[in-house]
C-alpha positions in Angstrom: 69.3 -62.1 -28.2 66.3 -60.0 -27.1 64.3 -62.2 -24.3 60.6 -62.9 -24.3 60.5 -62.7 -28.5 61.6 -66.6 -28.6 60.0 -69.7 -28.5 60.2 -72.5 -25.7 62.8 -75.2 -27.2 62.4 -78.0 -25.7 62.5 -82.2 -26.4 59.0 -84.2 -27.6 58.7 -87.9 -28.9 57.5 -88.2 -32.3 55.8 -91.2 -33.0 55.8 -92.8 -35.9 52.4 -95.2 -37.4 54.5 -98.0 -37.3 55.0 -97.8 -34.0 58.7 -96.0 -34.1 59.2 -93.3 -31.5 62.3 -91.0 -31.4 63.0 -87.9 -29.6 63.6 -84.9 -31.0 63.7 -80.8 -30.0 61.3 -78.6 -31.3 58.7 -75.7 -30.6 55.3 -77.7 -30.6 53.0 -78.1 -27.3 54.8 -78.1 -24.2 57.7 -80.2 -23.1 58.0 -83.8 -23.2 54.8 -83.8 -25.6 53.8 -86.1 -28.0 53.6 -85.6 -31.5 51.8 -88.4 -33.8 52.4 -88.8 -37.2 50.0 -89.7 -39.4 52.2 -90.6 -42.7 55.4 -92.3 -41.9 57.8 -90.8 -43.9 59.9 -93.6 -44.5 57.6 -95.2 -46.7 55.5 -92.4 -48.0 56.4 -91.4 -52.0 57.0 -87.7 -51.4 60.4 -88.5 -49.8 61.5 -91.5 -50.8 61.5 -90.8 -54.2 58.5 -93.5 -56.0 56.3 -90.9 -57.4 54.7 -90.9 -61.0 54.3 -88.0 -62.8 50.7 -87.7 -64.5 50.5 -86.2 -67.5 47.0 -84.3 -67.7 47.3 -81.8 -70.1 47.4 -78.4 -68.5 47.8 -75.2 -69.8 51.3 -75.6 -70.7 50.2 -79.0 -73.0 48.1 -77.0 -74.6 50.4 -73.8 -75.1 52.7 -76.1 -76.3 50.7 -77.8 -78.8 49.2 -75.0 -80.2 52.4 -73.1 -80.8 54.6 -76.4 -81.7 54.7 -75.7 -85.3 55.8 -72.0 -85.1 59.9 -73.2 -84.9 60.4 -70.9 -81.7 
């Protein structure tokens, strides 16, 4: 590997809103940093899953509806 072109690696604690705090390796801030998290991904719907989809009627919708009864 070339040297100087690479990041520091090093280990920060990530905290977690509920309190939870785990240590991890990663590029951000300087060693033995703290990163807060402000959504706590195990409850938060993007990952675990509990989303509802919205139907609004975008372009598509409407694509679709107007060209429904051509039999394509």
């Amino acid at each position: 590997m070339k040297s100087g072109i690479h990041p520091d690696y090093h280990f920060i604690t990530v905290t977690l809103p509920s309190g939870t705090e785990y240590v991890t390796r990663s590029t951000y801030g300087e060693a033995n940093a703290t990163l807060a998290l402000d959504i706590d991904p195990s409850t938060h719907p993007a990952w675990t899953g509990n989303t509802q989809q919205v139907a609004r009627g975008g372009r598509v919708t409407k694509f679709n509806n107007r060209f429904a009864n051509l039999g394509i």
